[in-house]
C-alpha positions as CSV (number, residue, x, y, z in Angstrom):
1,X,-76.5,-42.6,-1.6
2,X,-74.7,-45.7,-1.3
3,X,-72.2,-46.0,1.5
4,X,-68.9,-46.2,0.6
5,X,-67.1,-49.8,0.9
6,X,-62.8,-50.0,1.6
7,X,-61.7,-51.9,-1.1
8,X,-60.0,-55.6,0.3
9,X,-56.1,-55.7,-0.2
10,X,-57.3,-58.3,-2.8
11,X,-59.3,-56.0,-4.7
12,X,-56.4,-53.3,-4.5
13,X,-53.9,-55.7,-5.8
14,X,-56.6,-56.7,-8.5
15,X,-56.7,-53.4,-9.4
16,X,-52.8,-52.7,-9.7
17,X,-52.2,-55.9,-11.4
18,X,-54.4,-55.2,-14.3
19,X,-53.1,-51.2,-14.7
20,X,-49.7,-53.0,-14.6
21,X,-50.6,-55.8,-17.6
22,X,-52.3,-52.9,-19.2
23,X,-49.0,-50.6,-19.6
24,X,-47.2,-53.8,-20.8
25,X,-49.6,-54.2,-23.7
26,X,-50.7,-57.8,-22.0
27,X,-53.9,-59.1,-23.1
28,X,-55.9,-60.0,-20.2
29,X,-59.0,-60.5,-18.3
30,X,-60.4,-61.0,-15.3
31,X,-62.6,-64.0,-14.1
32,X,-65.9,-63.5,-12.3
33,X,-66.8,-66.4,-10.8
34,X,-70.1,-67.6,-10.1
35,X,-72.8,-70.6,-9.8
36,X,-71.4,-72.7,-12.6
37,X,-68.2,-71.8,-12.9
38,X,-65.3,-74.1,-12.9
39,X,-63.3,-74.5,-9.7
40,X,-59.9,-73.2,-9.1
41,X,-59.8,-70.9,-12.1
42,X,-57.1,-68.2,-11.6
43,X,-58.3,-64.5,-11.0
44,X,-56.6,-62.9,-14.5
45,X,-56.1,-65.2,-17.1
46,X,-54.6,-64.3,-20.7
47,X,-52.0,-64.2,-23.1
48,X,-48.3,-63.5,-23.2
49,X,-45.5,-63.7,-25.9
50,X,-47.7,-66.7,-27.2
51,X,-48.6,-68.3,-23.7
52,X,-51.4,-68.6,-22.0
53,X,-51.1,-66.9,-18.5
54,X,-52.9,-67.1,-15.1
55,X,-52.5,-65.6,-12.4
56,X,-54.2,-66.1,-8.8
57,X,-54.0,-63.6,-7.0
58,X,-53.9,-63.7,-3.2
59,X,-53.9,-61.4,-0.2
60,X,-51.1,-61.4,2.6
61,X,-52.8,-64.1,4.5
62,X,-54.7,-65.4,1.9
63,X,-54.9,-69.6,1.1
64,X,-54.6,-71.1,-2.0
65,X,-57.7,-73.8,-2.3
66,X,-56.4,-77.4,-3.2
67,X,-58.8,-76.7,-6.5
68,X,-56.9,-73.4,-7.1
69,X,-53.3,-75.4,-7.0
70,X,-54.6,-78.0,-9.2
71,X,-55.6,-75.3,-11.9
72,X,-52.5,-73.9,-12.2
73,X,-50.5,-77.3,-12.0
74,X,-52.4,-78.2,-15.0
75,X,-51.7,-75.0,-17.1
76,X,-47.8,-75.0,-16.2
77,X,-48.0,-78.9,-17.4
78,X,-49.8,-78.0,-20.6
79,X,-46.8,-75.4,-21.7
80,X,-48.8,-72.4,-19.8
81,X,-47.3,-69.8,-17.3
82,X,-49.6,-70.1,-13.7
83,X,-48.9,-68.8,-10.4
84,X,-49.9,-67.3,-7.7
85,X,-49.2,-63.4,-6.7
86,X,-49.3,-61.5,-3.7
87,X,-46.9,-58.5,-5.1
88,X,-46.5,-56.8,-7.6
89,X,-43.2,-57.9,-7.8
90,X,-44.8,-61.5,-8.0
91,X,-46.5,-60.8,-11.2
92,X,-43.6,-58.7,-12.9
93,X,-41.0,-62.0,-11.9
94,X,-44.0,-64.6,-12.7
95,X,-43.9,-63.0,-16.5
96,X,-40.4,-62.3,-16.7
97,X,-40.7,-58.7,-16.9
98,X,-38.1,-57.5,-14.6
99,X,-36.5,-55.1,-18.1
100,X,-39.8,-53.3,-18.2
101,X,-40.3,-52.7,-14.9
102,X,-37.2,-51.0,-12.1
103,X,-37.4,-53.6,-9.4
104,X,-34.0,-54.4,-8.2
C-alpha cells in the first residue's frame, strides 16, 4: 500500500481551478511538462468565448520564472487571455466571470 502524499497548495488549487472551468463549460487542459517541453508554458491552457486562455497557476509564495512571464506576455500580445492565479477569484476575474460566479 502506497503511503498517502498531502496534496501541495498548488496541486489543490489545480484541482479547484479545473472543477471550476469545468462547471463553466470551459474547454481546457492541463500541461504536463516534461524533458522536451517548451519553457514557461502555463499550467491550464484552453479556449474561451473564442480566445485562447492560459493560466499559471501559482502557490502563495510561489515565483513566476522569467520564461513563465515571457509566455504569457506573448499570448496577451497575440490577442490571447494569460495570467497568473493564485485564487480562485484570480481565475474567475482573469476570465471575466464575475456573473457566473457570487464573488463580491
Amino acid at each position: 500500500m502506497r503511503p498517502y502524499k498531502t496534496p501541495t497548495p498548488e496541486a489543490m488549487l489545480t484541482k479547484s481551478v479545473r472543477q471550476m472551468l469545468k462547471a463553466a463549460g470551459i474547454f481546457h487542459w492541463k500541461v504536463w511538462q516534461g524533458m522536451g517541453s517548451t519553457p514557461g508554458v502555463p499550467d491550464i491552457v484552453g479556449i474561451h468565448n473564442g480566445k485562447f486562455i492560459g493560466i499559471e497557476l501559482k502557490a502563495p509564495r510561489g515565483v513566476v520564472s522569467p520564461a513563465q512571464q515571457d509566455f504569457i506576455d506573448r499570448i496577451n500580445q497575440a490577442g490571447g487571455c494569460a495570467f497568473i492565479a493564485r485564487t480562485l477569484d484570480d481565475v474567475i476575474n482573469g476570465l471575466g466571470l464575475q456573473d457566473r460566479f457570487l464573488i463580491r
